[in-house]
Structure formats: structure tokens, C-alpha cells
Backbone as CSV, one residue per row, in Angstrom:
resi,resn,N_x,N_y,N_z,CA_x,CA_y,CA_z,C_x,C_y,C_z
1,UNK,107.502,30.835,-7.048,107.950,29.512,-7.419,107.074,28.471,-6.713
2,UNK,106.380,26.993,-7.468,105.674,26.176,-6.751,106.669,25.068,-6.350
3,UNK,106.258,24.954,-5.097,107.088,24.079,-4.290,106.177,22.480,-4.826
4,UNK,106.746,21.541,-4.988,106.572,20.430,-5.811,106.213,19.219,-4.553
5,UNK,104.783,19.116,-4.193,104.652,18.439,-3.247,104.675,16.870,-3.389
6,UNK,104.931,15.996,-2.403,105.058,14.697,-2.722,103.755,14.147,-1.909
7,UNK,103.239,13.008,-2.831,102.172,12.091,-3.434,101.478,10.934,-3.138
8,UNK,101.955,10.421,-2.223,102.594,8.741,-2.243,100.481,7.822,-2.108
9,UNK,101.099,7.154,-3.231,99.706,5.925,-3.661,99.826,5.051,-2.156
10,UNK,98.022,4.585,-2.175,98.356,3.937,-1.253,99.310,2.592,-0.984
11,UNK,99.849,1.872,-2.079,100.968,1.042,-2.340,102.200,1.484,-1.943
12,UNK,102.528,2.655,-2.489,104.085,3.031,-1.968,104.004,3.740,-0.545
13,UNK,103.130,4.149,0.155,102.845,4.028,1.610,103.275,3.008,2.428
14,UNK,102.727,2.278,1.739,102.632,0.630,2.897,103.802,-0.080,2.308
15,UNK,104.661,0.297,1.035,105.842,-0.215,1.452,106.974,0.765,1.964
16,UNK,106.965,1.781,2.172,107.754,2.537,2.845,107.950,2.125,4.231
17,UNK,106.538,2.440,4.916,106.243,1.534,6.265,106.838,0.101,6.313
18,UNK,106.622,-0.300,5.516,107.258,-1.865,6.038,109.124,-1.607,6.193
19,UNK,109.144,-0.948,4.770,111.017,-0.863,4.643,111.516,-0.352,5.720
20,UNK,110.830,0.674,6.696,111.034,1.284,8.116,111.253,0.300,9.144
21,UNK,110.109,-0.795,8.919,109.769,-1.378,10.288,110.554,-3.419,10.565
22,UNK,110.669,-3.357,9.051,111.241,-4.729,9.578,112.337,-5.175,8.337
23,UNK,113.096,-5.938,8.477,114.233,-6.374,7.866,115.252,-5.291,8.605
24,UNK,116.690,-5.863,8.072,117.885,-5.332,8.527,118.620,-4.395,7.406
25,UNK,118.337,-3.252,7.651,118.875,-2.238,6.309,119.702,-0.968,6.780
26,UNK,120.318,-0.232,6.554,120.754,0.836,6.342,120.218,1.938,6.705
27,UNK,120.641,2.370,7.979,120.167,3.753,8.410,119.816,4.505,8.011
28,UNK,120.869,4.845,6.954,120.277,5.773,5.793,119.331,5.794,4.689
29,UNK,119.171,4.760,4.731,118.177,4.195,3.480,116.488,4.061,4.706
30,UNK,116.977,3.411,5.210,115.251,4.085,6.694,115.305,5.326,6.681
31,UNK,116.356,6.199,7.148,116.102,7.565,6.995,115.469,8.090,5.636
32,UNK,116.039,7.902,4.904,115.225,8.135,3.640,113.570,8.056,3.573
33,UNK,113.624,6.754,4.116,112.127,6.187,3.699,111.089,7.384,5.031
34,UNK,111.999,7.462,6.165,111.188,8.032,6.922,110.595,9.225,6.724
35,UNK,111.397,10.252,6.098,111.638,11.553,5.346,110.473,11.544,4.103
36,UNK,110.573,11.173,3.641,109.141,10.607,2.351,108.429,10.561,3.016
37,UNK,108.252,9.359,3.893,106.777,9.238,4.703,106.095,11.051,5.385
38,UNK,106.990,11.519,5.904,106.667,12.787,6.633,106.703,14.038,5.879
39,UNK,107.048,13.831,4.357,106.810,14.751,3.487,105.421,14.591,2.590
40,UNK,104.720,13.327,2.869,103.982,13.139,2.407,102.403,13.502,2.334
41,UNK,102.355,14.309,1.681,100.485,14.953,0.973,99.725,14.368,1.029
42,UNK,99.338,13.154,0.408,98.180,12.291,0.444,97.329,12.423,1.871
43,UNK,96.152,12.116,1.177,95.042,11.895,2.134,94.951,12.960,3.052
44,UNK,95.150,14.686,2.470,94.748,15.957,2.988,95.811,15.897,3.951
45,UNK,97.074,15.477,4.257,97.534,15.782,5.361,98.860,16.692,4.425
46,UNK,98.807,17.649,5.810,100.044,18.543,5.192,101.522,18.272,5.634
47,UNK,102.714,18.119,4.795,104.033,17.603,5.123,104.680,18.593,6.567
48,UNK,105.510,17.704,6.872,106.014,18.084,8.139,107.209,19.234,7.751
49,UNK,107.304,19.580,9.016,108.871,20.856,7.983,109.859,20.253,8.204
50,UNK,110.768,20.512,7.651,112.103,20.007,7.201,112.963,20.157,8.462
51,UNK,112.905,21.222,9.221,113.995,21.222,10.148,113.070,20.685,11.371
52,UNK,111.621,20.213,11.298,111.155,19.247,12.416,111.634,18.116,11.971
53,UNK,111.632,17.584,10.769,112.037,16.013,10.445,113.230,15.775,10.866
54,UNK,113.915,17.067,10.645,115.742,16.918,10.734,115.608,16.478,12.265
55,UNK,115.526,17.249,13.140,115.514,17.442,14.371,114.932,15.940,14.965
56,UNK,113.572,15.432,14.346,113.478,14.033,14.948,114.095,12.728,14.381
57,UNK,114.846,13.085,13.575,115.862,11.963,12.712,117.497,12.221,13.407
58,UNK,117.283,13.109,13.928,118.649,13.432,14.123,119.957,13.484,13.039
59,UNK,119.241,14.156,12.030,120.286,14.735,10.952,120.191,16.077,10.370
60,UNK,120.603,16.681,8.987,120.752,17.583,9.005,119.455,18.194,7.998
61,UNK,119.259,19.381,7.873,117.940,19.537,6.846,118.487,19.450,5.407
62,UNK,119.669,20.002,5.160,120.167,19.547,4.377,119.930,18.262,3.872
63,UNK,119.947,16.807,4.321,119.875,15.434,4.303,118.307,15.478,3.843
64,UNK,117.500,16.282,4.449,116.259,15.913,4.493,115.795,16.976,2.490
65,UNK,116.096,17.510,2.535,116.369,18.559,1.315,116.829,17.711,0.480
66,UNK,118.188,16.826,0.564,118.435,15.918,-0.513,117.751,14.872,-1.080
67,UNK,116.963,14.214,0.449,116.080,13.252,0.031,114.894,13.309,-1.300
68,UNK,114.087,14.405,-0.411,113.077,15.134,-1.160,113.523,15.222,-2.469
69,UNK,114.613,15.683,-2.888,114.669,16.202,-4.256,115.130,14.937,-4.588
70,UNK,116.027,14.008,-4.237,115.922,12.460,-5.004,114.601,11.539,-5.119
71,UNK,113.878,11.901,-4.581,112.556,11.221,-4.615,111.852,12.312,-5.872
72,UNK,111.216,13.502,-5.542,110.851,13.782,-6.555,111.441,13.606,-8.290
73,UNK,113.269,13.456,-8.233,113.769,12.656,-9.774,113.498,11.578,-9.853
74,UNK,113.194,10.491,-8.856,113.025,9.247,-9.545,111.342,8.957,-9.710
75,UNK,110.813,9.294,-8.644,109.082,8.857,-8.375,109.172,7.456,-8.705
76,UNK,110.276,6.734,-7.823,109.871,5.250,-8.009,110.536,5.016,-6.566
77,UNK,109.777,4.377,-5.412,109.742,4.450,-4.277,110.777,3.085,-4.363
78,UNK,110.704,1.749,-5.284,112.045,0.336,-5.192,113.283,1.476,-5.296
79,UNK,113.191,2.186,-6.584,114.799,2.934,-6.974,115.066,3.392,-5.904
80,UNK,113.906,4.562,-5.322,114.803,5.284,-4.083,114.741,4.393,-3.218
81,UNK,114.632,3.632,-2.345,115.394,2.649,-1.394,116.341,1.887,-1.719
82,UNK,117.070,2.475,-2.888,118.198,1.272,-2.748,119.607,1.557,-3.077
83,UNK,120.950,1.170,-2.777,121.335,2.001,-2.938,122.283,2.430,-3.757
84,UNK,122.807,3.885,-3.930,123.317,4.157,-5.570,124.346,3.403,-5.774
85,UNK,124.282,3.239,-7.515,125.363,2.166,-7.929,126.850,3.417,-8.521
86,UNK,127.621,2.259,-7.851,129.447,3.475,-8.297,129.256,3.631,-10.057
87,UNK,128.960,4.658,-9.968,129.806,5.242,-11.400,131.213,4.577,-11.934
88,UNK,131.731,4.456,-11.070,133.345,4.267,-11.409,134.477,3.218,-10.673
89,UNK,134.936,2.417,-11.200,135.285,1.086,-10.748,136.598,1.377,-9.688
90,UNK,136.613,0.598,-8.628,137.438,0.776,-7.558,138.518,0.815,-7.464
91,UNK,139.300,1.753,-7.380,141.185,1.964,-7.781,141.943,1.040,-7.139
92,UNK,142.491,0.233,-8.104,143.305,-0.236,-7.372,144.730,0.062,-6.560
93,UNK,144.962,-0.625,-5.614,146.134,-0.188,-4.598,147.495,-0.056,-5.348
94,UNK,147.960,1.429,-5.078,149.374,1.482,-6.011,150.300,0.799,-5.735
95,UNK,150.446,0.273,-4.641,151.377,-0.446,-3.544,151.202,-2.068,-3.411
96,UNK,151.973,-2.569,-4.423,150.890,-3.868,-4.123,152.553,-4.690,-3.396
97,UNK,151.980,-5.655,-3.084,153.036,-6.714,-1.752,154.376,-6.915,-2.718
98,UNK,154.390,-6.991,-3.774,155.877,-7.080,-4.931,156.039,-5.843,-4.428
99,UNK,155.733,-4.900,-4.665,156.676,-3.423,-4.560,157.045,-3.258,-3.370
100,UNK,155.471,-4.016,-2.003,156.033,-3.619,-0.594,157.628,-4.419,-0.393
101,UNK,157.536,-5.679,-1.143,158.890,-6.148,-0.642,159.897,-5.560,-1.335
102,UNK,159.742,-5.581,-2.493,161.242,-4.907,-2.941,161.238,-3.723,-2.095
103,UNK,160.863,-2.617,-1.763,160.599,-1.433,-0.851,161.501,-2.065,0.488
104,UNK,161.106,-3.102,1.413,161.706,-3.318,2.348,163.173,-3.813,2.356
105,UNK,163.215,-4.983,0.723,164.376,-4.807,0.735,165.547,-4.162,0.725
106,UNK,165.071,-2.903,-0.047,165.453,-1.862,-0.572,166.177,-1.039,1.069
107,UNK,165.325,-1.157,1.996,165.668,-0.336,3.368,166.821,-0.834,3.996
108,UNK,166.489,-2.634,3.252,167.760,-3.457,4.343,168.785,-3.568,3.333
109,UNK,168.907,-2.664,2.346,170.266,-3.009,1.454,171.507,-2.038,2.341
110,UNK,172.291,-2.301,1.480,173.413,-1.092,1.551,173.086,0.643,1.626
111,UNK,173.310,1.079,2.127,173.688,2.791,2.092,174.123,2.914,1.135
112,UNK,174.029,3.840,-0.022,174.104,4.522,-1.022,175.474,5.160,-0.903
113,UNK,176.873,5.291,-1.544,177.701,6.318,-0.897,177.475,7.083,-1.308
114,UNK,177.738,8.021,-0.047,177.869,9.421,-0.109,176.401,9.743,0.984
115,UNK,176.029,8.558,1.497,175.217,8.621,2.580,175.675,7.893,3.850
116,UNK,175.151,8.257,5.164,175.214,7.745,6.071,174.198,6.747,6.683
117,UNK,172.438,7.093,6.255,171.698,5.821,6.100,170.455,6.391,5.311
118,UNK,169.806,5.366,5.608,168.811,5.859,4.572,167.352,6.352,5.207
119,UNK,167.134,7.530,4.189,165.740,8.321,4.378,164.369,7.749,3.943
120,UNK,163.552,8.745,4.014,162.299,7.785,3.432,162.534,8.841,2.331
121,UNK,162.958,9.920,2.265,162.946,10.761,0.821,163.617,9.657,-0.096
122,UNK,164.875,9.665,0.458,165.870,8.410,-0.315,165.799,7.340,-1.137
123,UNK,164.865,6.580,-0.210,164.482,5.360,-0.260,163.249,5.702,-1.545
124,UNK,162.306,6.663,-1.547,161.136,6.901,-1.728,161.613,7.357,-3.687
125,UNK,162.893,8.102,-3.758,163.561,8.654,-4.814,164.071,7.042,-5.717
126,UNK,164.897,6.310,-4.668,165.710,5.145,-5.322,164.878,4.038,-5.703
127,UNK,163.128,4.059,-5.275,162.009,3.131,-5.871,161.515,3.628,-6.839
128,UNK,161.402,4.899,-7.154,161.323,5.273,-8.470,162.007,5.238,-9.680
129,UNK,163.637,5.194,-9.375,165.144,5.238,-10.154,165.256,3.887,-10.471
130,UNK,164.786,3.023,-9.806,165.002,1.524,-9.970,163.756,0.864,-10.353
131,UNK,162.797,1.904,-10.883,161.296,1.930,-11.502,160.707,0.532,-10.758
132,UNK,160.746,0.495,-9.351,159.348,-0.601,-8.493,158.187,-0.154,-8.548
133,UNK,158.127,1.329,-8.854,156.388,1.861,-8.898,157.214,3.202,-9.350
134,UNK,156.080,3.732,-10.045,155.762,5.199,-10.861,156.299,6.321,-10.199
135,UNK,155.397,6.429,-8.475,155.943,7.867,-8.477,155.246,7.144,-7.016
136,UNK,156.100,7.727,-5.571,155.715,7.149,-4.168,155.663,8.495,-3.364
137,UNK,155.440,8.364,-2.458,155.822,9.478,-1.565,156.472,8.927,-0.119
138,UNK,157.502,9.702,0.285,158.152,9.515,1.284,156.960,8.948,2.503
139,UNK,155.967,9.431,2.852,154.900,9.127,3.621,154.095,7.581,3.436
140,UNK,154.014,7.621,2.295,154.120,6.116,1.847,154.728,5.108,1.862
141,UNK,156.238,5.416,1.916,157.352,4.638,2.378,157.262,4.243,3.978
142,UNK,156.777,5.452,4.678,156.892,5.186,6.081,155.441,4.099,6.109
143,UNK,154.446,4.169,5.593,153.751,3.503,6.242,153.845,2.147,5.742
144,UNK,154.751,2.108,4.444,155.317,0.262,4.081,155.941,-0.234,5.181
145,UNK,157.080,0.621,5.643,157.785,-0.011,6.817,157.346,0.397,8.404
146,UNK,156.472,0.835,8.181,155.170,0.800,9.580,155.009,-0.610,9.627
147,UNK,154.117,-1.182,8.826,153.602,-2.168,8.825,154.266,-3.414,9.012
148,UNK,155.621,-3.205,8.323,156.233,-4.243,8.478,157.204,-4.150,9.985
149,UNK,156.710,-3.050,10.800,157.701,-2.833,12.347,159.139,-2.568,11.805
150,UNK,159.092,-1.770,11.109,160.980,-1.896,10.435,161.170,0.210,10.842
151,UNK,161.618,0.476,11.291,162.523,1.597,11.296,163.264,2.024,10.710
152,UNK,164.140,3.377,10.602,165.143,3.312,9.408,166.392,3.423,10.794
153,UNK,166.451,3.841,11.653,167.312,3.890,12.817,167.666,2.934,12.729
């Protein structure tokens, strides 16, 4: 199998180097750039090994393995410095401040009969029965009334 060596023009050299050396960026994204630089062929020099790069980056070869192979898919030295865009738009919070309050109110109501006080199972069952949100978990309940310093004691 041929191992697929990397290339770099003298242009994407000298901006790698710069992206290393000045502005305020992302560790990981310097790491990146550094990893390229030291995998790099041009001008008869032979790439460094992977678990020396790891070792002077202080990460894993793995990391250094990922790089490499994202650089060889893009071969565009702007794309790989920058960084990946989300696929998929940011979930919003199931718990939003209407449900946290009805939730708290819910703690400071009445006891249910046929109870003595109330649980977070309870509580967590009777926000669903009284449809404030879909489906909660008792653990979730505790950390509504975490926040708000409320106990069920």
C-alpha cells in the first residue's frame, strides 16, 4: 500500500508558519497547522514520525493520524485551518423557565392524598399528568429545585 505523502507549495508553507506564530487562535487549530508543517515533503526533506510529533505536541498519534488524513481530503490549507461547521442546529433546552416555575410551584403545592410529601418521582410523574413538558426525569426535577435552593424536606 502507498502511503500518500504531503506536499506543501511554497505559499501554503509560509502561511501555515504565520497561522503558528502570530494572531490569537485555537490550540487545536495550531496543532493542526504544526502537524502539516512536520509532515511535510517538500524541498527533499523527509516527514517526521507520528509518534515524534505526538510526543512534541503533547497529544495523541491518533490526533496526529487524524490531521494528516483531513489535510490530505481537503488539500486546501484556508479549509483546514478553520473550524468545522455543525451539521446540526443546537437543541434546544427541554426545561425552559415556564416549566421551571410551574415545576417549583408544583413542589410548593399541596400533597397529593394518599401521600405524605412529595418525591421527585412524584413530582417528576404529576409534570407530565398535568402535561408542563413531555416526559422529565426525576434527576431533572432535582436539579430544577437545586437551583432554585428548594428541598423537598
Amino acid at each position: 500500500m502507498e502511503r500518500k505523502h504531503i506536499e506543501l507549495t511554497i505559499a501554503e508553507r509560509n502561511e501555515l508558519e504565520q497561522f503558528t506564530k502570530t494572531g490569537v487562535r485555537s490550540v487545536r487549530l495550531v496543532n493542526r497547522a504544526k502537524i502539516i508543517l512536520a509532515l511535510d515533503t517538500s524541498e527533499g526533506t523527509s516527514p517526521q514520525k507520528q509518534k515524534d510529533i505526538a510526543m512534541r505536541l503533547g497529544i495523541s498519534r491518533q490526533t496526529v493520524n487524524d490531521a494528516r488524513n483531513d489535510y490530505l481530503k481537503i488539500k486546501n490549507v484556508s479549509k483546514f485551518l478553520q473550524r468545522k461547521k455543525r451539521e446540526t442546529p443546537p437543541i434546544q433546552p427541554k426545561i425552559t423557565g415556564e416549566v421551571q416555575g410551574r415545576i417549583i410551584a408544583l413542589a410548593c403545592s399541596e400533597v397529593p392524598q394518599g401521600y405524605a410529601r412529595w418525591t421527585l418521582k412524584l413530582l417528576a410523574e404529576k409534570s407530565v399528568e398535568l402535561h408542563y413538558i413531555n416526559s422529565i426525569s426525576s434527576m431533572s426535577i432535582c436539579n430544577v429545585l437545586k437551583k432554585r435552593n428548594l428541598s423537598l424536606i
